[in-house]
C-alpha positions as CSV (number, residue, x, y, z in Angstrom):
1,X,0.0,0.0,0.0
2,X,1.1,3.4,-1.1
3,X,2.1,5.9,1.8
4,X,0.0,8.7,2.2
5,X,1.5,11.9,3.3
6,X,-0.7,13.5,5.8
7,X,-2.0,17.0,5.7
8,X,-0.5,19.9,7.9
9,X,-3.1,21.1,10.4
10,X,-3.5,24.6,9.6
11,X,-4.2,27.1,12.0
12,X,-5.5,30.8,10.9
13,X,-6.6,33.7,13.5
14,X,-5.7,32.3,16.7
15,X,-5.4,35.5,19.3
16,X,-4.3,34.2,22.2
17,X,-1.5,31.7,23.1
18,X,0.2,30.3,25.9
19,X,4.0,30.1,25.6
20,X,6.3,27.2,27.9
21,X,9.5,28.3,28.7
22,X,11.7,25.4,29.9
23,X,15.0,26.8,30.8
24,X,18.1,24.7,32.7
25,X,21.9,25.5,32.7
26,X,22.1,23.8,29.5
27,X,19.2,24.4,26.8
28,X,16.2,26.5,26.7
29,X,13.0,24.7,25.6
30,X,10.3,27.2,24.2
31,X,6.9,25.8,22.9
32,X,3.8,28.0,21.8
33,X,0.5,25.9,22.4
34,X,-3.2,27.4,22.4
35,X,-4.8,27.8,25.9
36,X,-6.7,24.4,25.4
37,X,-3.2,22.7,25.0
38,X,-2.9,22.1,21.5
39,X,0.8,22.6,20.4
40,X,1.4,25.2,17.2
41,X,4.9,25.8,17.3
42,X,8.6,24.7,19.9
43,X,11.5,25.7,19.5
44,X,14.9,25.1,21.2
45,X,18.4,26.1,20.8
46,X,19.8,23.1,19.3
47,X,17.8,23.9,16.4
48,X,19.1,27.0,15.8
49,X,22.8,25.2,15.2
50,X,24.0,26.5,18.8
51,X,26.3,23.7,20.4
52,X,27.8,22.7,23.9
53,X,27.7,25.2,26.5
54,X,26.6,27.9,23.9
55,X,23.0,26.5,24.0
56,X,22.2,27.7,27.9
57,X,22.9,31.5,26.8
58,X,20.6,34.2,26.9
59,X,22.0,34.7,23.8
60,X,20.6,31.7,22.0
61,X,17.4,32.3,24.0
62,X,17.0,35.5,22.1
63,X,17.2,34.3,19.0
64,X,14.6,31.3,19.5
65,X,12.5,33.4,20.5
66,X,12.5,36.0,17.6
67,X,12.1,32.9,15.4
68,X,9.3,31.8,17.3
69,X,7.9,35.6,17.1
70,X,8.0,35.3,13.1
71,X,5.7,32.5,13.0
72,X,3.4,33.9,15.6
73,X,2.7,36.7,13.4
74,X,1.7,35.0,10.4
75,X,-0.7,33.1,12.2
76,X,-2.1,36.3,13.8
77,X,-1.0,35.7,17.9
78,X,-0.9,39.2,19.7
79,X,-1.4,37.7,23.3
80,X,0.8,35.5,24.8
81,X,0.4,34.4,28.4
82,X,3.8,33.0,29.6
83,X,5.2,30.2,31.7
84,X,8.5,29.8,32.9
85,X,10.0,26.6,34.6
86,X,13.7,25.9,35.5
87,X,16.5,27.5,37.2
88,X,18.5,28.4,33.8
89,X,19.7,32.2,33.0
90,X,17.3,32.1,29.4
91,X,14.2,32.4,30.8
92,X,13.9,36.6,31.0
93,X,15.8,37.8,27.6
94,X,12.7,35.3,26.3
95,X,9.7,37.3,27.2
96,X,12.2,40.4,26.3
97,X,12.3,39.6,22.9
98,X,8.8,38.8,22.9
99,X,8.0,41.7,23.8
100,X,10.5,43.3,21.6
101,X,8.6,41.7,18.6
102,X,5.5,43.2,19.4
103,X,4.2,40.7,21.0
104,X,1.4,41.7,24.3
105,X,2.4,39.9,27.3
106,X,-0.9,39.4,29.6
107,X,0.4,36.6,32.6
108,X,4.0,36.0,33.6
109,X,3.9,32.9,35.4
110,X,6.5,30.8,37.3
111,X,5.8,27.2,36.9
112,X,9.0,25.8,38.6
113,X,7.9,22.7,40.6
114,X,9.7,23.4,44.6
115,X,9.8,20.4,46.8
116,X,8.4,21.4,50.1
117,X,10.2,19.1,52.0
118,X,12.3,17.1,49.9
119,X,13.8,13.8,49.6
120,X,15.0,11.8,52.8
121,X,18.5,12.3,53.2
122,X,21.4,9.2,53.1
123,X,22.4,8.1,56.2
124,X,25.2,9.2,58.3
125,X,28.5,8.6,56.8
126,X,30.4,5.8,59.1
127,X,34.3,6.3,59.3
């Protein structure tokens, strides 16, 4: 049987968007879903071409999300509510150059799960 490539869901006039920012020391994940959950685009720093410790910059954040801001505007975002988890140093120069883009940030939210007490500690060390 002959394979049958599938169509590309296409998405026209959405207004509104929710953006997950996934930032640790070493990447920065960015994905742009609708507020029911349905993913449009993600982006990350690998797939620019950055490498090594290069891809945990502010830097490379930057230009993911000006990428990510391109194909917002031909599908006709102008809200974006945002969501930022991790400890990494990308997460702010993000929503900076969303913003920069012309972009309307309405919720800044940090989504960064904190243990409240934590795991049990190992045992005392014997000498």
């Amino acid at each position: 049987m002959a394979y049958k490539k599938s169509k590309k869901k296409q998405y026209k006039n959405i207004d509104s968007v929710v953006a997950h920012i996934k930032s640790s020391f070493n990447n920065t994940l960015v994905t742009i879903a609708t507020t029911s959950g349905d993913v449009l685009l993600r982006g990350s720093s690998g797939q620019l071409g950055f490498k090594g410790a290069r891809k945990g910059t502010p830097f490379a954040a930057t230009q993911i999300a000006n990428k990510l801001a391109k194909d917002m505007a031909v599908i006709g975002v102008r809200l974006v509510e945002v969501n930022m988890q991790g400890p990494g140093s990308a997460r702010d120069s993000v929503v900076r150059a969303l913003q920069a883009s012309g972009m309307t940030i309405t919720v800044l939210r940090d989504v960064t799960p904190l243990p409240h007490n934590g795991c049990r500690s190992p045992k005392k060390r014997r000498v």
